[in-house]
Each structure stands twice: as structure tokens, then as C-alpha cells.
C-alpha positions in Angstrom: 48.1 -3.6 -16.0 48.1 -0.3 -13.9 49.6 1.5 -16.1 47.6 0.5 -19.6 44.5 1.8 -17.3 45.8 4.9 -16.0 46.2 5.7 -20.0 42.7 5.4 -20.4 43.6 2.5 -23.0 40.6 0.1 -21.7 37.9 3.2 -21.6 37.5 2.2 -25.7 38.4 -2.0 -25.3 36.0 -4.0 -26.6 34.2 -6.3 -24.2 36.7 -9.3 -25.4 39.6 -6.9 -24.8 38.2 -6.3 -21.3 37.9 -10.7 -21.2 41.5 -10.9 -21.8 42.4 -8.3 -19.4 40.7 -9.9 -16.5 41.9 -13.1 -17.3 45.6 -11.6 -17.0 44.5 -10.2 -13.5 43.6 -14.0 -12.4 46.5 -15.4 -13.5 48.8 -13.0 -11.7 46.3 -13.7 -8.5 47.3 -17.2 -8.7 51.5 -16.4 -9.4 51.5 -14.4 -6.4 48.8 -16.5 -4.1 46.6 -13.4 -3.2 43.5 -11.0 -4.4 44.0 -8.5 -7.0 41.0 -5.5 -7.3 39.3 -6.6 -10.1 39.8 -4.6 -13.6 36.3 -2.2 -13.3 37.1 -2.0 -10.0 41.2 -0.4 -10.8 40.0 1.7 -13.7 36.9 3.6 -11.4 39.9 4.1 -8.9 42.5 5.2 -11.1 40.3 7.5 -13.1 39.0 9.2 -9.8 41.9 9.7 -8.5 43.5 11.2 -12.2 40.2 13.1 -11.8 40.9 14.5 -8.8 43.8 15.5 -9.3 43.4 17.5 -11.9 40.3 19.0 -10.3 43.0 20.4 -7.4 45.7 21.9 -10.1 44.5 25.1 -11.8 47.1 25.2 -14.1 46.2 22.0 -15.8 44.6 22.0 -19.2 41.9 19.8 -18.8 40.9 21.8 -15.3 38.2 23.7 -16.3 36.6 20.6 -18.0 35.4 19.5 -14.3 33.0 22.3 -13.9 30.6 22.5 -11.4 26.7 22.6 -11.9 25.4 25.5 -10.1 23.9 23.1 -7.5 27.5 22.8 -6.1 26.4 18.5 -6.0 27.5 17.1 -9.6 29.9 17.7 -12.0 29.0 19.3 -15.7 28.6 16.9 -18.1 30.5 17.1 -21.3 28.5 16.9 -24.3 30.0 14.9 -27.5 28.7 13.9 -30.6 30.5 10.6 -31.0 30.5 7.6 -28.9 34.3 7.2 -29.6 34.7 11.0 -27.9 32.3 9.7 -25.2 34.4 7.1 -24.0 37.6 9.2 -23.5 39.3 9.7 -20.3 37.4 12.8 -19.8 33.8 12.3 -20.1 34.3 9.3 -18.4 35.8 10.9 -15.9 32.9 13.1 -15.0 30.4 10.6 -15.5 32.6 8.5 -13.1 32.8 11.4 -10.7 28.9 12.0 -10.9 28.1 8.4 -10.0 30.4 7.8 -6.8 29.8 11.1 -5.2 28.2 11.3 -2.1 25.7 13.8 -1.9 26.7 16.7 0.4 24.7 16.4 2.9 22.6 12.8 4.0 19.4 12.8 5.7 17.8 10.2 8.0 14.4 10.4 9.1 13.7 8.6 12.4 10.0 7.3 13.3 9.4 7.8 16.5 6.3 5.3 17.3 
């Protein structure tokens, strides 16, 4: 199932495609007796990691595709036309990136009563 995700195959499944998948994952928990990451949960993963990567190699192709906002905090969004472009690997990688980053810097404020 790993390797169908890390295609980017599932990115443009249906939501019955996505059904079937899952149910694939639970049978294969209950062959081998233990927990398998759930199939949203092993595609995020797998596409950060592809993500990042690429984001680390300047001689791929798709490396200048992860460009930075001048903020230095999020990732540019690529703009498509077409919802079929929007779910490829990646858009959805940046998207992806966007959402699970953690900001550069957190603050906490303390009251002191």
C-alpha cells in the first residue's frame, strides 16, 4: 500500500477508492495482529518526507516549486486552474507542508497574578 501512496496514486481516488484502501489496511491489521498508521495518516507522512527531500536536492526538477514566501514561515502556493492539477503530488505537497509546519518561533505569555 506504501508504494501506491508514495506515487501519489490516492491524491486523485475517489472517496470509495480511499474506502477500499482503508479497508485493505484493516485486514492486514488483523493478518499480522497489530496497528497499521491509518491511510491519511501514511500519505501526509510519505508526501512530507518526498517533500522534503526534494526541498534539500537542488538539482531536482521540481526544487524550485517549493519556494519560500518572503516571510521565510510558509511555502508558495502553486496556483492551477483545474482541480485535477490541484490534487497532484505537488500542490499537495505544499499545501501539506503549509499545514504541518510549525511556526518558527512559539510564544507563551505567562500571567503573573
Amino acid at each position: 500500500i506504501e508504494s501506491i501512496l508514495t506515487s501519489s496514486i490516492t491524491a486523485g481516488a475517489t472517496v470509495r477508492d480511499k474506502r477500499r484502501l482503508q479497508r485493505g489496511v484493516r485486514s492486514a491489521e488483523k493478518v499480522i495482529g497489530g496497528k497499521l498508521p491509518s491511510i491519511p495518516d501514511l500519505y501526509t507522512s510519505r508526501t512530507l518526507g518526498h517533500a522534503g527531500r526534494i526541498t534539500t536536492d537542488p538539482s531536482h526538477l521540481g526544487h524550485s516549486l517549493f519556494d519560500m514566501l518572503p516571510s521565510s514561515r510558509r511555502l508558495r502556493s502553486i496556483r492551477t486552474r483545474t482541480s485535477h492539477h490541484k490534487n497532484r503530488f505537488f500542490p499537495s505537497a505544499v499545501r501539506l507542508r503549509n499545514a504541518n509546519r510549525r511556526p518558527a518561533h512559539s510564544s507563551f505569555f505567562v500571567l503573573v497574578a
